[in-house]
PADO-859630 format. One record per residue: chain; x, y, z of N, C-alpha, C, CB in turn; residue in three letters. Coordinates in nm, 2 decimals. Last residue first. Glycine has a CB too. Example, Ala and Ser with C-alpha at 12.3 -4.5 7.8 and 13.67 -1.06 7.14 Angstrom:
2
['A'; [1.28; -0.22; 0.71]; [1.37; -0.11; 0.71]; [1.29; 0.00; 0.79]; [1.41; -0.06; 0.57]; 'SER'] ['A'; [1.32; -0.57; 0.78]; [1.23; -0.45; 0.78]; [1.32; -0.33; 0.78]; [1.13; -0.45; 0.90]; 'ALA'] 
This chain:
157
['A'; [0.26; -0.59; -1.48]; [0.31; -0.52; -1.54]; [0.30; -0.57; -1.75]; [0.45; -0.53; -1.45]; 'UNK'] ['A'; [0.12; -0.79; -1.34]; [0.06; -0.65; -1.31]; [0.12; -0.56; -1.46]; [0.15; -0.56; -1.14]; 'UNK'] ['A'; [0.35; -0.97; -1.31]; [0.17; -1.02; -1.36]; [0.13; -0.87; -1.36]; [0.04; -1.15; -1.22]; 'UNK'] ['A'; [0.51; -0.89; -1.13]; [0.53; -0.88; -1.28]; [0.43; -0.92; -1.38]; [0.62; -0.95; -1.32]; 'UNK'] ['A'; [0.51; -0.77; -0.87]; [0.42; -0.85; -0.94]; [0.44; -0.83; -1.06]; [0.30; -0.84; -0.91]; 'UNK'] ['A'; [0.75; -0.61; -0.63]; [0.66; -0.58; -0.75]; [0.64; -0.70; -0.85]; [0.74; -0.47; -0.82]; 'UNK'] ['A'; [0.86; -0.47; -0.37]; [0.86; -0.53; -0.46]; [0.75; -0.52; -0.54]; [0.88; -0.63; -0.43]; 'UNK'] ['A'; [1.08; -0.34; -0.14]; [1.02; -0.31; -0.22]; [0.95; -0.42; -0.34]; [1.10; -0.23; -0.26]; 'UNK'] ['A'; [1.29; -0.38; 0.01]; [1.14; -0.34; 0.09]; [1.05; -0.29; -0.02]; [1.15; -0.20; 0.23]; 'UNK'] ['A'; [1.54; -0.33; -0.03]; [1.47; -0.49; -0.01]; [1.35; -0.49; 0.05]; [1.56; -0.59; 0.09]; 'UNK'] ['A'; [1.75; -0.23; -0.32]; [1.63; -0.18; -0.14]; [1.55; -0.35; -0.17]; [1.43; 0.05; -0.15]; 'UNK'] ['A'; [1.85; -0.32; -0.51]; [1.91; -0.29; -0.38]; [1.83; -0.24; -0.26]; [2.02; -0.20; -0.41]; 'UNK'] ['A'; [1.70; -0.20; -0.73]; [1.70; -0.39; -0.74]; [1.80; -0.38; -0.58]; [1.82; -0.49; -0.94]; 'UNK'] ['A'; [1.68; 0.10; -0.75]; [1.62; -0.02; -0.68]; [1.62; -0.16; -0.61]; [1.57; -0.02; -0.73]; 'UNK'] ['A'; [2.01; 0.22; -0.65]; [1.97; 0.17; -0.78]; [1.81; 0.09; -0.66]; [2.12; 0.04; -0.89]; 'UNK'] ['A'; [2.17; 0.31; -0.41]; [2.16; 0.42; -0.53]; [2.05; 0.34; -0.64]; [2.32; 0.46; -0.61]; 'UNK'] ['A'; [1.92; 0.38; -0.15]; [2.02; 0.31; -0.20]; [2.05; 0.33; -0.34]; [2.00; 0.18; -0.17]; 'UNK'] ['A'; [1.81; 0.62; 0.03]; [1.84; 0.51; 0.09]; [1.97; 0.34; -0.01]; [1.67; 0.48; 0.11]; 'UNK'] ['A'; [1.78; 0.84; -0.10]; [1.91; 0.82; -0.10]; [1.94; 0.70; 0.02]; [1.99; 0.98; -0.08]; 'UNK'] ['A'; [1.55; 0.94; -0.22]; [1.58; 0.93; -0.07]; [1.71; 0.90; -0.02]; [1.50; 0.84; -0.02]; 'UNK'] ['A'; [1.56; 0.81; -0.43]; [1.53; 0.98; -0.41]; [1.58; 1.00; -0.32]; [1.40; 1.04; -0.39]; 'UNK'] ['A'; [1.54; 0.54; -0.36]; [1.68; 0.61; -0.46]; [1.66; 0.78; -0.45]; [1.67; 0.56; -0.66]; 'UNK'] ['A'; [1.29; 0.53; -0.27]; [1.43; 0.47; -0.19]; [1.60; 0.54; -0.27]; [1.42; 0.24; -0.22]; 'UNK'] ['A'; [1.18; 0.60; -0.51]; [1.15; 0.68; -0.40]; [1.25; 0.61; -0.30]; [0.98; 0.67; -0.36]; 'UNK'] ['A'; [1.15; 0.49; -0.70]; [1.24; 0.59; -0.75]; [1.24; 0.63; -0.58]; [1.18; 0.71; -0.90]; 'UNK'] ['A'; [0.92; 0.31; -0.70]; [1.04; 0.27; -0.74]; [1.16; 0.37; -0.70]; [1.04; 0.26; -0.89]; 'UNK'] ['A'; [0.72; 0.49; -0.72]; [0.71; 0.38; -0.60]; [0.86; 0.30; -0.60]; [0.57; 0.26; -0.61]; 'UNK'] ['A'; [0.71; 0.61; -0.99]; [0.78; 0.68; -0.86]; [0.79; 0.59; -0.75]; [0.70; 0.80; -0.79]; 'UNK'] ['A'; [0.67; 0.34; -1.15]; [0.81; 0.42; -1.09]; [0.83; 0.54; -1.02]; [0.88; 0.46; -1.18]; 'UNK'] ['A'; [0.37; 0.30; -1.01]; [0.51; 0.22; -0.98]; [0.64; 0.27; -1.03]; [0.51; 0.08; -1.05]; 'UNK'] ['A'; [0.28; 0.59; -1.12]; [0.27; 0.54; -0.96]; [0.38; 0.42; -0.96]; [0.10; 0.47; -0.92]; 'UNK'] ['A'; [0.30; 0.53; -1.46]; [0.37; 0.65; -1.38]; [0.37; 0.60; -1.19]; [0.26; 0.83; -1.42]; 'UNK'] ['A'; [0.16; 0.27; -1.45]; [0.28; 0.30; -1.44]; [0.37; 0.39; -1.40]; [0.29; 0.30; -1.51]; 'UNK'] ['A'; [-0.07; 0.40; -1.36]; [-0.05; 0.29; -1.32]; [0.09; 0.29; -1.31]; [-0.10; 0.21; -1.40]; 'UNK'] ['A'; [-0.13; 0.55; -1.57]; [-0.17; 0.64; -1.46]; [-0.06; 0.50; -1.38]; [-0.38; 0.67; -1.41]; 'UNK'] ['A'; [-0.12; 0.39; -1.82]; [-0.03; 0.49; -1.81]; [-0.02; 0.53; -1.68]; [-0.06; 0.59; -1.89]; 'UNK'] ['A'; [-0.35; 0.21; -1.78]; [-0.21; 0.19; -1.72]; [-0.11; 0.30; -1.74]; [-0.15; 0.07; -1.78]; 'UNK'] ['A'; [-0.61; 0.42; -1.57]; [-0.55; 0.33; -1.69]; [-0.46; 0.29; -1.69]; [-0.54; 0.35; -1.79]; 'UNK'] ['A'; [-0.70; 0.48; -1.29]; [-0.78; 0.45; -1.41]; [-0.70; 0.41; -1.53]; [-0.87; 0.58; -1.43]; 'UNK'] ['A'; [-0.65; 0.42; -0.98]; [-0.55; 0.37; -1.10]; [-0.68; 0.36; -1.23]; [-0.46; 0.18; -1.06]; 'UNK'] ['A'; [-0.79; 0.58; -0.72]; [-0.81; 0.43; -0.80]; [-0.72; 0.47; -0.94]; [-1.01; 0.39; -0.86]; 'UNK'] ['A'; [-0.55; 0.64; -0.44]; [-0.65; 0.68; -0.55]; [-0.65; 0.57; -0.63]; [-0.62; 0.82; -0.63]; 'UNK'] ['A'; [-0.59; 0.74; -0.08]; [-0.56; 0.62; -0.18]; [-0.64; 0.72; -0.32]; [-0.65; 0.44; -0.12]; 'UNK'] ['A'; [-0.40; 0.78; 0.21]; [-0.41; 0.81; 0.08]; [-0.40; 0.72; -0.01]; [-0.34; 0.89; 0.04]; 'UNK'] ['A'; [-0.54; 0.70; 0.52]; [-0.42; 0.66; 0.42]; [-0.52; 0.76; 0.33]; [-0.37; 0.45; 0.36]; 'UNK'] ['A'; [-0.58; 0.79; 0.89]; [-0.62; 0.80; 0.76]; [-0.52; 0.78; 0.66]; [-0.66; 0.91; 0.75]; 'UNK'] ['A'; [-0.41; 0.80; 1.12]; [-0.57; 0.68; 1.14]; [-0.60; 0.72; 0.98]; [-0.75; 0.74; 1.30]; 'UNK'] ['A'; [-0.07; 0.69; 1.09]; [-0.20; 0.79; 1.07]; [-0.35; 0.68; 1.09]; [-0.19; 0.87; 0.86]; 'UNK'] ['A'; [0.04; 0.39; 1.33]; [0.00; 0.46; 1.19]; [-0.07; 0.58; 1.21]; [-0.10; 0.37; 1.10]; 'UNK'] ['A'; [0.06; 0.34; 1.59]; [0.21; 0.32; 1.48]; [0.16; 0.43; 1.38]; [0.23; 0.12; 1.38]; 'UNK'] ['A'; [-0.04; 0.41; 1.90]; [-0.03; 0.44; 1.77]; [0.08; 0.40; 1.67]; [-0.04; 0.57; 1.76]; 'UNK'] ['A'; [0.03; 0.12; 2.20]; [0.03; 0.27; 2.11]; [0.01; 0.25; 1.94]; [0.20; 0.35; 2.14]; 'UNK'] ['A'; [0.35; -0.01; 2.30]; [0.19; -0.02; 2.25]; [0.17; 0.11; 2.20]; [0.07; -0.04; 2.38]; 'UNK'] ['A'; [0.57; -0.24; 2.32]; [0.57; -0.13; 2.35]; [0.43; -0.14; 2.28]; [0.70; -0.03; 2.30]; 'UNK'] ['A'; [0.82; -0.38; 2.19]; [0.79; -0.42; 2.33]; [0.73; -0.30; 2.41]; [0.92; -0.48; 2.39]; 'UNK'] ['A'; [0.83; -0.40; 1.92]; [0.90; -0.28; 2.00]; [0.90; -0.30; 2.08]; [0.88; -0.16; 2.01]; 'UNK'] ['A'; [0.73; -0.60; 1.84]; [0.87; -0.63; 1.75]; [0.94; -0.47; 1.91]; [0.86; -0.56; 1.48]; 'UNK'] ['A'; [0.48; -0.52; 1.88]; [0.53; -0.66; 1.96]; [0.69; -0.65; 1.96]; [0.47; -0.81; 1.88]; 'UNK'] ['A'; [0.46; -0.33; 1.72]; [0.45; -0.31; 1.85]; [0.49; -0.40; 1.96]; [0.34; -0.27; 1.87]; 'UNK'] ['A'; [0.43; -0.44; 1.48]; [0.54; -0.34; 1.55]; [0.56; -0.34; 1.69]; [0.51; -0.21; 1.52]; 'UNK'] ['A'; [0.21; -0.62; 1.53]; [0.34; -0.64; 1.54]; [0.43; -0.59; 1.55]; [0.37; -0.68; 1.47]; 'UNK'] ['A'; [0.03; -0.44; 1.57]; [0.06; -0.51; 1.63]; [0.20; -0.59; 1.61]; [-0.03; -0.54; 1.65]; 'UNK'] ['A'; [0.06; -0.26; 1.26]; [0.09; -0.22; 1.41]; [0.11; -0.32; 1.52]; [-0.01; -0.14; 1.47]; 'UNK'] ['A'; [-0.04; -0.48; 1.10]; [0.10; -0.48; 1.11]; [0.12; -0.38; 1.20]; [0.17; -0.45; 0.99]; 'UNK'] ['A'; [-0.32; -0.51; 1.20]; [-0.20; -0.64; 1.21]; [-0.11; -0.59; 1.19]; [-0.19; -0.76; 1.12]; 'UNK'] ['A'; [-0.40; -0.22; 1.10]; [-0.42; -0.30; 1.21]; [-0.35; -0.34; 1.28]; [-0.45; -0.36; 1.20]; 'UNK'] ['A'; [-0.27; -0.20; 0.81]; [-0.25; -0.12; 0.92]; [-0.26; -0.17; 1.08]; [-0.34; -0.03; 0.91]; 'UNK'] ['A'; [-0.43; -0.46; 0.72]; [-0.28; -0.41; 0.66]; [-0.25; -0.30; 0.81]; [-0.29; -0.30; 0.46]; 'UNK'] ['A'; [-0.72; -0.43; 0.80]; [-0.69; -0.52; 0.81]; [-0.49; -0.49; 0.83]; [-0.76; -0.59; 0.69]; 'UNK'] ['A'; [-0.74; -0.16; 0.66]; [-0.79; -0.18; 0.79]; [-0.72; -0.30; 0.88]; [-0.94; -0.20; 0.78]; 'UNK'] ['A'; [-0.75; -0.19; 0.39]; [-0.63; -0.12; 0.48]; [-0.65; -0.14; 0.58]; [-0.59; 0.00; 0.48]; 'UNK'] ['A'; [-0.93; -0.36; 0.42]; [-0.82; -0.45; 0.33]; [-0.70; -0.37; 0.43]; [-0.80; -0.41; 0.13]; 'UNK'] ['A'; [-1.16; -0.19; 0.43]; [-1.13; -0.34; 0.48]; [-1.02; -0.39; 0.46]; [-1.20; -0.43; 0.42]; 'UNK'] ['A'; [-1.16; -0.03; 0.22]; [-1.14; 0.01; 0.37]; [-1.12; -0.11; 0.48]; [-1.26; 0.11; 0.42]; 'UNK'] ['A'; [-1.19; -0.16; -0.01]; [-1.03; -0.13; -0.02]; [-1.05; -0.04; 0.18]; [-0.97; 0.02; -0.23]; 'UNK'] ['A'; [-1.34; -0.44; 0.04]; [-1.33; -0.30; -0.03]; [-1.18; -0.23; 0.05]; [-1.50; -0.18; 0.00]; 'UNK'] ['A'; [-1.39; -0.82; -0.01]; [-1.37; -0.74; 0.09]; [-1.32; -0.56; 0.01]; [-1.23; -0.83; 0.19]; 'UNK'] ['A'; [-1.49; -1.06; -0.13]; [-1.58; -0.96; -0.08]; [-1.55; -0.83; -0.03]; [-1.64; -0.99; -0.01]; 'UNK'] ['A'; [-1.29; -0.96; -0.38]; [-1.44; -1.02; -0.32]; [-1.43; -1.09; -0.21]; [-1.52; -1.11; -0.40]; 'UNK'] ['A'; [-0.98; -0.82; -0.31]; [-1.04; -0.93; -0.40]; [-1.16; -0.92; -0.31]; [-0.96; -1.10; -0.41]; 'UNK'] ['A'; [-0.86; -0.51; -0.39]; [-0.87; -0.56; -0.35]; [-0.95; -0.69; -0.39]; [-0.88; -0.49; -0.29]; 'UNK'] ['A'; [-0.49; -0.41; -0.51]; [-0.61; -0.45; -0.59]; [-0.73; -0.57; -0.43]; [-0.51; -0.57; -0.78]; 'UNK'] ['A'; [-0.26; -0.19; -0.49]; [-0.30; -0.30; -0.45]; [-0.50; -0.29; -0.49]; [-0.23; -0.29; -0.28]; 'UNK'] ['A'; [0.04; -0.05; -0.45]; [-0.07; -0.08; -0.59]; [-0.10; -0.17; -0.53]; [-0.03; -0.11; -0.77]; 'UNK'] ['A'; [0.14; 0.19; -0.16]; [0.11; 0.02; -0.26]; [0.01; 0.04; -0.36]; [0.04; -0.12; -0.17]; 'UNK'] ['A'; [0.39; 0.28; 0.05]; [0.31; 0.31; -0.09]; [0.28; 0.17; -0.12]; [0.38; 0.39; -0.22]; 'UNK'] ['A'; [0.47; 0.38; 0.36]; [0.44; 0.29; 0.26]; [0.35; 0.29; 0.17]; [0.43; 0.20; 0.29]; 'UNK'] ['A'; [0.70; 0.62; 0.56]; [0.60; 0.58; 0.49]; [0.59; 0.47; 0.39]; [0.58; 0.66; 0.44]; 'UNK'] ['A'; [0.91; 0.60; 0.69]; [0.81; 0.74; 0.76]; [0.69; 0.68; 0.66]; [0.88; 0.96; 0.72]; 'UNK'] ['A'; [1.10; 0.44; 0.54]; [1.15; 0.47; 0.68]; [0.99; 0.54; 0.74]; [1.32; 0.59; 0.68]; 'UNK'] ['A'; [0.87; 0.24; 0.32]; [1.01; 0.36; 0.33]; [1.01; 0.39; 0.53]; [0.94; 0.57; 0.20]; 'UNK'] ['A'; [0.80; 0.00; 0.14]; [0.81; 0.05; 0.23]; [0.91; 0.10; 0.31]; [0.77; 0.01; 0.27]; 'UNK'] ['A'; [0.63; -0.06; -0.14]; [0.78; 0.03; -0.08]; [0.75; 0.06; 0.06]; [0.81; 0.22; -0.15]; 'UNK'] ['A'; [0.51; -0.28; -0.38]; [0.47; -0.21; -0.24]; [0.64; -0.16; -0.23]; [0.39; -0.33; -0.08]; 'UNK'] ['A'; [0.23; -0.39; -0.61]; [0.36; -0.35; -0.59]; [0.37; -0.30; -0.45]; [0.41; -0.25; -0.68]; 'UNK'] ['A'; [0.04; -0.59; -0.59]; [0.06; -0.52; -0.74]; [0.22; -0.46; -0.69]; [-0.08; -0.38; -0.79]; 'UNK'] ['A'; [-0.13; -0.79; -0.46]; [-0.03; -0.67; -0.42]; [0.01; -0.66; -0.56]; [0.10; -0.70; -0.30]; 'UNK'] ['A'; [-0.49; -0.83; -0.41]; [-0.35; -0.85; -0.53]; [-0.29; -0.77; -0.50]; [-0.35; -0.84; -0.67]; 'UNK'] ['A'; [-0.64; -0.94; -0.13]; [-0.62; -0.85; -0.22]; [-0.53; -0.89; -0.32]; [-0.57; -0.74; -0.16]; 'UNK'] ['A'; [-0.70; -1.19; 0.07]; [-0.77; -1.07; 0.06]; [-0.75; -0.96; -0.03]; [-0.76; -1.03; 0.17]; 'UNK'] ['A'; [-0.48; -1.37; -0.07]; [-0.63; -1.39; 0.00]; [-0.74; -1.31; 0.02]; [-0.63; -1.44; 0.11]; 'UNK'] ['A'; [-0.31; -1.22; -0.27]; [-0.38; -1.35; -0.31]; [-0.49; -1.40; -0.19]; [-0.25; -1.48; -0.31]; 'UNK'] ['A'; [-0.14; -1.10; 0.00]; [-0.15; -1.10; -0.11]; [-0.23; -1.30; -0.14]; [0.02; -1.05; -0.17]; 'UNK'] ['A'; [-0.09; -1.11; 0.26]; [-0.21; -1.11; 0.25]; [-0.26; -1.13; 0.09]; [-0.26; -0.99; 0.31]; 'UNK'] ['A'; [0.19; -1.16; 0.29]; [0.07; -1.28; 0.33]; [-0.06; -1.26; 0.32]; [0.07; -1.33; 0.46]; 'UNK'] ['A'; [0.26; -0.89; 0.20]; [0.31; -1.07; 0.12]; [0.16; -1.17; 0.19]; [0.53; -1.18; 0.23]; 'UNK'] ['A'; [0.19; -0.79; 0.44]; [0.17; -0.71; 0.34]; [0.19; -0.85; 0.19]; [0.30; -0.56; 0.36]; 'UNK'] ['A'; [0.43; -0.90; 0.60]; [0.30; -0.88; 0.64]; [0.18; -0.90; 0.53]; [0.30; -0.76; 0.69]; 'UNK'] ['A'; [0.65; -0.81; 0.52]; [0.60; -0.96; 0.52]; [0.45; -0.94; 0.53]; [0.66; -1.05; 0.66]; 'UNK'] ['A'; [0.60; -0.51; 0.52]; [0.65; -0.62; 0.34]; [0.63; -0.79; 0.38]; [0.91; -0.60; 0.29]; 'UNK'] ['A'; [0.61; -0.52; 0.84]; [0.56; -0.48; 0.72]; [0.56; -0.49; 0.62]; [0.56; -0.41; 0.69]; 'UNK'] ['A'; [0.87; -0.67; 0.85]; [0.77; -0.73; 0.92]; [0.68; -0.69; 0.85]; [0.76; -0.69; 1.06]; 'UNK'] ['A'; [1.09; -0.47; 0.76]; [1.07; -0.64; 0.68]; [0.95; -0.71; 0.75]; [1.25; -0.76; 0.71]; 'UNK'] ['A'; [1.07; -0.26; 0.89]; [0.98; -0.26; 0.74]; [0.98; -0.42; 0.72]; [1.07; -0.16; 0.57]; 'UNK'] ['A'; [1.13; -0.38; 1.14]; [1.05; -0.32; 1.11]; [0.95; -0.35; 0.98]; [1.10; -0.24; 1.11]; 'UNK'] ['A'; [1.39; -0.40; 1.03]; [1.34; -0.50; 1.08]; [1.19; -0.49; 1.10]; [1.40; -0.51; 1.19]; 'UNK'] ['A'; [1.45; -0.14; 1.03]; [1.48; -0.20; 0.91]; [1.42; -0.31; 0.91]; [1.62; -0.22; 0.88]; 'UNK'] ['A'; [1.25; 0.09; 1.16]; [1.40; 0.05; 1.15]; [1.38; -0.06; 1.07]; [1.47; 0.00; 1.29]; 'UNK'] ['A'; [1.06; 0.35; 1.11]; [1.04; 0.20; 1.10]; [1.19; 0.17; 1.10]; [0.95; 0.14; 0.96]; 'UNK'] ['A'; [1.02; 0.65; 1.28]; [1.09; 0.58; 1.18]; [1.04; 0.44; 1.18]; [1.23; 0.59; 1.20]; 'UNK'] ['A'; [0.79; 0.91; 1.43]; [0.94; 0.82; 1.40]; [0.94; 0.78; 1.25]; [0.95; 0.66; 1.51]; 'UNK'] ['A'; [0.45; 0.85; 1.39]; [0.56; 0.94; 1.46]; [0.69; 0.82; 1.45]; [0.51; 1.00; 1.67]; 'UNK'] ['A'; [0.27; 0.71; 1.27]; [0.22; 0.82; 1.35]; [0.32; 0.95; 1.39]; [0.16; 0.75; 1.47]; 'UNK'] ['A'; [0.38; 0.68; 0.90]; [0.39; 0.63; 1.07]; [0.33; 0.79; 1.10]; [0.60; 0.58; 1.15]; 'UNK'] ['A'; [0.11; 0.65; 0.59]; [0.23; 0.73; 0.68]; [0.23; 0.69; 0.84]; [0.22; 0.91; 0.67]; 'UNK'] ['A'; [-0.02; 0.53; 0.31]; [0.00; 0.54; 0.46]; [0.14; 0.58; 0.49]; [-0.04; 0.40; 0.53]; 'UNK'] ['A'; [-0.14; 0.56; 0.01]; [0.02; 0.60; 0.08]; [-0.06; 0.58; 0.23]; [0.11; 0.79; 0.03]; 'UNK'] ['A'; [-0.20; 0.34; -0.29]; [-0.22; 0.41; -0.15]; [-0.15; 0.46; -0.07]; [-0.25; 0.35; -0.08]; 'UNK'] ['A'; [-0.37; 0.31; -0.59]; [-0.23; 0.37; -0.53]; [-0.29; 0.42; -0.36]; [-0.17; 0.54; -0.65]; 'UNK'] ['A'; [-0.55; 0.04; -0.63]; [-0.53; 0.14; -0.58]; [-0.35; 0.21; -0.57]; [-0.61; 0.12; -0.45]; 'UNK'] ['A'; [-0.81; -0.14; -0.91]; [-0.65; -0.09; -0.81]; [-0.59; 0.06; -0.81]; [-0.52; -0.18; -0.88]; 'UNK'] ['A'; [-1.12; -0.21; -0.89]; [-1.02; -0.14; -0.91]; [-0.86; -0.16; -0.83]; [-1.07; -0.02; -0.88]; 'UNK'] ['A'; [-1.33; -0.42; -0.84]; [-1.25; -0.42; -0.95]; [-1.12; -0.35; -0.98]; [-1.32; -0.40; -1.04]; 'UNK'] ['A'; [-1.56; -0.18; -0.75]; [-1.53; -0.28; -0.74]; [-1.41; -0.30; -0.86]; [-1.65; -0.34; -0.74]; 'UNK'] ['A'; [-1.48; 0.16; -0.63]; [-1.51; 0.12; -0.76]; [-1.47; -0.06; -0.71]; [-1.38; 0.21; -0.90]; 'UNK'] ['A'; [-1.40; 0.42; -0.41]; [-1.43; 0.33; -0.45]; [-1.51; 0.27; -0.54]; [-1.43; 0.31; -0.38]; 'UNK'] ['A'; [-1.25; 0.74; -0.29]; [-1.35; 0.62; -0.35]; [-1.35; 0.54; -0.41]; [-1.42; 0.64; -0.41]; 'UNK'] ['A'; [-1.24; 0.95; -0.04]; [-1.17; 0.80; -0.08]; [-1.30; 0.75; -0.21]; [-1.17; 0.66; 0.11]; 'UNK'] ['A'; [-1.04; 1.23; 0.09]; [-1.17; 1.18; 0.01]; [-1.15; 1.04; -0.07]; [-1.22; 1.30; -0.10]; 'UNK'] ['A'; [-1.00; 1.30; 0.45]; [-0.94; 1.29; 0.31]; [-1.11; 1.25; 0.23]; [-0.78; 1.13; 0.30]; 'UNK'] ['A'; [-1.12; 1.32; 0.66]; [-1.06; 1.42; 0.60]; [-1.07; 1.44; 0.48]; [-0.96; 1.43; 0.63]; 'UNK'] ['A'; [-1.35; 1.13; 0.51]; [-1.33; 1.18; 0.61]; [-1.28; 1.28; 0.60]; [-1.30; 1.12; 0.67]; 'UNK'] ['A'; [-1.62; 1.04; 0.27]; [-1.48; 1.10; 0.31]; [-1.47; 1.15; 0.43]; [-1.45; 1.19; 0.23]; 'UNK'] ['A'; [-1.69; 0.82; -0.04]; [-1.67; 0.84; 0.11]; [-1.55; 0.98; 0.15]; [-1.61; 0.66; 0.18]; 'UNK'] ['A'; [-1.84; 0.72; -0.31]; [-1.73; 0.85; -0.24]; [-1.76; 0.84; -0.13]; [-1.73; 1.01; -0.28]; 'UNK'] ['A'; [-1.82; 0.44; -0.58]; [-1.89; 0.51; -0.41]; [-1.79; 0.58; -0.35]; [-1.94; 0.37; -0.27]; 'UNK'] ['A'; [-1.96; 0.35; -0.87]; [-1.87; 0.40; -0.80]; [-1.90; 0.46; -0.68]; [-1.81; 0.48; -0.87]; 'UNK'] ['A'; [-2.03; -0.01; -0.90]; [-2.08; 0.12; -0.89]; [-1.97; 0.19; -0.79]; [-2.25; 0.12; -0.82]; 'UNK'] ['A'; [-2.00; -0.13; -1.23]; [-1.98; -0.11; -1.14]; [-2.03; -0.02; -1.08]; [-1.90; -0.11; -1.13]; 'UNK'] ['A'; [-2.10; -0.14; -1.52]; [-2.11; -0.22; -1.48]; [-2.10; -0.26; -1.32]; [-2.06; -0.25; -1.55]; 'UNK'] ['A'; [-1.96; 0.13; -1.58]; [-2.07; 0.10; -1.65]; [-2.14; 0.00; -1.54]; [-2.04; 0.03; -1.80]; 'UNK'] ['A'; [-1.74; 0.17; -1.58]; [-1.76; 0.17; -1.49]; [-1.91; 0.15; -1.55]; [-1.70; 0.27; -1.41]; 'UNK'] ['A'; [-1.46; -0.08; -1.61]; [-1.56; -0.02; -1.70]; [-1.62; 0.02; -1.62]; [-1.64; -0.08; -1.79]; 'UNK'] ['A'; [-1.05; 0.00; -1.59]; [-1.24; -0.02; -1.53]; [-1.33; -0.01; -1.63]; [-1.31; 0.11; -1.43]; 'UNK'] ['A'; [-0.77; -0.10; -1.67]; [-0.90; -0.01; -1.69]; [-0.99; -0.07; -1.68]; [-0.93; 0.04; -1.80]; 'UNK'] ['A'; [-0.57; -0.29; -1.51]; [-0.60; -0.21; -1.50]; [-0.71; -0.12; -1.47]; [-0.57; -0.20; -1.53]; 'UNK'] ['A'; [-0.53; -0.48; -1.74]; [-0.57; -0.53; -1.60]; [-0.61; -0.41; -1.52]; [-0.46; -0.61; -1.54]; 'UNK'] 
């Protein structure tokens, strides 16, 4: 589910700071980071909800973590919409809610994420167990199946 052909697709480099590109069909590893602070616990569960309801209409969540300063995802976007649409969308809506949840306005996110396209499943795999390993690195909890901001599409796997 993974490997591209790119034959058939066309690959497109955009870049701001960072350097982003894009491939129809692909799935992404993406990291966004908070502008400043922490997400409290209530927080991330707004973000992981969030992030759930879009799955299946505008993208395939493949997997997601969302950590105290940052959130990683395998995420696959669906037609019509390209993976700057999708985060756009993800970042957006879930600042406003933070921000509702804080009673408070302003920046939540970096205005730029890290993303790279997943060219095979090895590449794939290695990205969901660090996306795994990273609440236990962190020493938020000792084993995964115990952080609750994490999940993962076994259709993927």
């Amino acid at each position: 589910m993974v490997r591209q052909d790119m034959s058939e697709h066309s690959l497109q480099k955009k870049r701001r700071t960072l350097p982003h590109w894009t491939l129809e069909g692909s799935v992404y590893f993406v990291t966004f980071r908070l502008a400043k602070g922490e997400l409290s616990e209530a927080e991330r569960a707004i973000v992981l909800e969030h992030l759930q309801s879009g799955d299946g209409r505008f993208y395939r969540l493949a997997a997601a973590v969302i950590m105290p300063d940052h959130v990683h995802l395998l995420i696959k976007p669906l037609p019509p919409y390209d993976l700057s649409r999708v985060m756009k969308g993800i970042k957006g809506v879930s600042a406003r809610k933070i921000n509702l949840h804080r009673d408070s306005t302003g920046t939540v996110w970096q205005e730029e994420s890290w993303d790279r396209i997943m060219r095979d499943a090895e590449e794939f795999e290695e990205k969901l167990i660090y996306m795994a390993n990273n609440p236990v690195k962190a020493e938020l909890v000792k084993q995964i199946e115990d952080y609750p901001f994490f999940v993962c599409d076994p259709e993927f796997l």
